[in-house]
C-alpha positions, 0 to 999 in steps of 0.5 A: 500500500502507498504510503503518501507521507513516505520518501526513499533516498537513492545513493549512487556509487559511480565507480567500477574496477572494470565497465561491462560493455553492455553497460550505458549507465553513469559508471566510470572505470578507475583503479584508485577510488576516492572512498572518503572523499566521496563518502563525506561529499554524500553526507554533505549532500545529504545536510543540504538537501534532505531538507525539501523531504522534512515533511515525510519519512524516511522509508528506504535507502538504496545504494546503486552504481556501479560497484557500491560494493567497492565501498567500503563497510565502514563507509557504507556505515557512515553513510546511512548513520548520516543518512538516518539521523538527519532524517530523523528516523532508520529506514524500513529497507536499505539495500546494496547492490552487489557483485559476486567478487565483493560477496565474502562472508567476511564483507557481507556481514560488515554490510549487514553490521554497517545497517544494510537490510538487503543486497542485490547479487549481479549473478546475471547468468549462470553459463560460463559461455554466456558470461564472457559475452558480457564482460562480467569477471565472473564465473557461473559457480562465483555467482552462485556461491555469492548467493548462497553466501548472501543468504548466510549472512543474515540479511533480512532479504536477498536478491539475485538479479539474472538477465535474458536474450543474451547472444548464444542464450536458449531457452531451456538454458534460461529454464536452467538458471531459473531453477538453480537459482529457485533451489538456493532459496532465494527470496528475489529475483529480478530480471532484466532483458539485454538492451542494446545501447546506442554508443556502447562497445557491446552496440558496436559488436552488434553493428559488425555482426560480432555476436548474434541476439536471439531472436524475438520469438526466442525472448517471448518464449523466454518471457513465457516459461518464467512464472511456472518455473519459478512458481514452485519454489514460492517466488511469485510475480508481483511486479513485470520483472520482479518475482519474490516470496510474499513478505520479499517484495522491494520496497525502494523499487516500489516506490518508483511503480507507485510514484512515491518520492525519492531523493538521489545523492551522487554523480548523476542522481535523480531525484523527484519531489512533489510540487505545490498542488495549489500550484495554479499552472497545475505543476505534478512533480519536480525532478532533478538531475545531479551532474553526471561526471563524479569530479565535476559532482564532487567540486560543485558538492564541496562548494556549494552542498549541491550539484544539481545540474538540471531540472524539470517540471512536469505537469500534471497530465505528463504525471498522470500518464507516466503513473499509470504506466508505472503502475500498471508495471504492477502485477496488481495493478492500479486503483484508477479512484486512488490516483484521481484522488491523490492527483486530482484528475478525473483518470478514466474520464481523461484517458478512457478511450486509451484504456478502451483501446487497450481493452479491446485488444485484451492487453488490459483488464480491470479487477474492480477498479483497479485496471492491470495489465492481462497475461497478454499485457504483460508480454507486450508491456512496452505497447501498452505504454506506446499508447500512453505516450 
């Protein structure tokens, strides 16, 4: 359930020892990473702008990169410690993401000492002839082990993040991967389809004809053996990509589905707050974008407290389609009589004949009153939002 009075802090860890070629994110490659440096810039970040969020409470903090497993403990401790005590309360979740290398027992219990509550494992696949295509560094065992590792350490939740279409990948080899991670128990699992960014080196390898994507038949056929193979061991689909043990839903990314606000902290974090609703010109949300190179981060923070780079207002109608998109990502879907409350907006009036349309090709369905995507919906996701936007 939403709860409007609530806010999460995302905190950005930009630094990797090595940069996957698949990946487009703000992350940058570098052998000697200014651990205290940037830990202090956070938690001067965090003096100075956690102040827009006084009126709620601090429901979540995730620490995403990145390697933020770089980091140390001692300075993942600082962190949150400065985090919590300027908000004035600990947070219900904090997670880390994680990668396989970071995941000793050792380590894993100073993240568990230093107040983390759940860690996110970067397995992404477990087939040593899948793994090098991606430039990950490590084995399919090391995943596993990691996992398994993450679940001693007496962590309150553990995640393992798996990926799909994956050049030479197969279907009965995704099956694999599903079930062997099921059969360590893991509460969650989160899976991500490869993208193809533009400008990245793994772009590139596709242009030339390097490597070869499956298919789309052979990703929907992916797609579709996922709920029944994972369903026996308990992890249930709650959200398009995410599937848990009832009680090990995110609630951090939850936040997001339901449009509850969030402040980023770091090198290239957003951030979104809730405007004025009196606002006469009908402004929804603000959102802010941290500068995206960590050096430039770090000089605009110790200066100033900020390093806000650019921002944008959205108005209310831009709102209320991104919500009901984001909701719908939601295996539950969302309360149509919810959101127009909250936002103001007669929602099905304003956007009926878009449902109808989606309807009619039985891509949406309602449950009462609240509309989520059907079995065919969820297959489709990304045309459901075409016609939002």
């Amino acid at each position: 359930m939403k709860d409007v009075a609530a806010f999460g802090v995302y905190v950005h860890f930009p630094f990797c020892t090595w940069k996957c070629n698949y990946c487009d994110f703000n992350v940058v490659a570098i052998r000697s990473i200014p651990e205290d440096r940037y830990a202090d810039a956070i938690v001067f970040e965090a003096l100075h702008r956690l102040p827009e969020h006084a009126d709620r409470r601090l429901m979540t903090v995730y620490l995403g990169g990145g390697t933020p497993s770089l980091w140390s403990p001692a300075h993942v401790g600082q962190v949150l410690a400065a985090i919590e005590a300027l908000a004035g309360n600990a947070a219900l979740e904090v997670t880390l993401e994680l990668n396989p290398a970071e995941a000793t027992p050792e380590r894993l219990r100073g993240f568990r000492d230093a107040g983390v509550t759940r860690v996110s494992v970067g397995v992404q696949a477990l087939d040593d002839a899948l793994l090098p295509v991606i430039e990950r560094r490590h084995s399919a065992a090391e995943g596993l082990l990691a996992v398994r590792n993450a679940l001693a350490a007496g962590f309150g939740s553990v995640t393992a993040d798996l990926m799909f279409g994956l050049p030479g990948q197969t279907g009965d080899g995704f099956r694999t991967a599903l079930q062997t991670l099921g059969e360590t128990g893991v509460p969650h699992v989160s899976l991500y389809d490869l993208t193809v960014e533009p400008r990245t080196p793994f772009a590139r390898l596709v242009d030339r004809g390097r490597v070869t994507l499956p298919d789309e038949d052979t990703g929907v056929a992916m797609w579709a053996l996922v709920d029944d193979t994972l369903r026996p061991f308990g992890l249930l689909r709650y959200e398009l990509s995410n599937f848990a043990q009832p009680g090990h839903e995110s609630l951090h990314n939850g936040g997001y589905w339901v449009g509850r606000p969030y402040l980023g902290l770091g090198a290239g974090a957003h951030s979104m707050r809730v405007a004025n609703g009196d606002d006469p010109v009908g402004t929804a949300v603000v959102r802010t974008t941290n500068r995206r190179s960590w050096m430039a981060y770090l000089a605009a923070v110790e200066a100033t407290g900020s390093a806000v780079g650019s921002d944008e207002v959205l108005d209310r109608d831009t709102h209320v389609r991104e919500r009901l998109f984001t909701g719908l990502r939601r295996r539950d879907g969302v309360s149509l009589s919810a959101m127009a409350r909250e936002l103001r907006v007669p929602v099905l009036e304003r956007y009926g004949p878009t449902i109808a349309r989606l309807a009619a090709r039985r891509l949406v369905e309602f449950d009462g009153d609240r509309l989520r995507l059907s079995d065919s919906g969820l297959v489709f996701a990304d045309s459901v939002a075409a016609e939002f936007f």
